[in-house]
N, C-alpha and C positions, 0 to 999 in steps of 0.2 A: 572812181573815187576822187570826189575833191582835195588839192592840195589845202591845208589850211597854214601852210607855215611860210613864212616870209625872211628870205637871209637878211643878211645886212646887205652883202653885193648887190642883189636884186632892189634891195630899198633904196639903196645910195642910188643908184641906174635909175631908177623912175624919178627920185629928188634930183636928179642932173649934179649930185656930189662923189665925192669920192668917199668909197667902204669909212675910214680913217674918221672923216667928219661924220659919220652915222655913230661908230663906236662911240668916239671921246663925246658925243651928243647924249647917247645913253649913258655911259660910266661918270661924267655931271651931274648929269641927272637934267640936263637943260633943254633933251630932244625929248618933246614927250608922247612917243609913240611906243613905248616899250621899257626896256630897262634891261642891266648888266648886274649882274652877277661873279664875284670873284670866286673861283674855284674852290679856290680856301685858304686862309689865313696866313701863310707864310706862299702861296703862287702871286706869279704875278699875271697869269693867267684870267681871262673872262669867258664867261659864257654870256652869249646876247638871246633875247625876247624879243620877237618885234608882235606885236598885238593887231593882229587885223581889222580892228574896229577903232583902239587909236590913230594908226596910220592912215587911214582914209578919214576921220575926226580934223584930223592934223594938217593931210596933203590933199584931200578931196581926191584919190587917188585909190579904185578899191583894188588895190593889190591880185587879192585873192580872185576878183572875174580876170586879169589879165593873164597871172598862172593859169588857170581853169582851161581860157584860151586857148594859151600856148600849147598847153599837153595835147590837147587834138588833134 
């Protein structure tokens, strides 16, 4: 089975950044490979998207064949 999902850790690692600049990138709204999500209205909690067709859009980096790889 293909992996089709993409952490932040894993994103930050291939953009050569740290987790922290992926998040506060999506919760901007200024990294546009994905998008943040607040839990709900009084968390200060998120939940991250990273979009596998953005992210390589974005970084010419397809994510998803490296995952693919790696599980092998």
């Amino acid at each position: 089975m293909q992996n089709t999902k993409i952490s932040v850790t894993f994103a930050a690692e291939l953009m050569n950044k740290c987790p922290q600049f992926v998040r506060e990138g999506l919760k901007r709204g200024i990294l546009p490979i994905g998008a943040a999500y607040k839990i709900s209205e009084d968390s200060s909690q998120y939940t991250y998207y990273i979009s596998p067709k953005l992210f390589k859009d974005y970084t010419g980096i397809d994510a998803l064949e490296i995952l693919n790889k790696e599980a092998l």
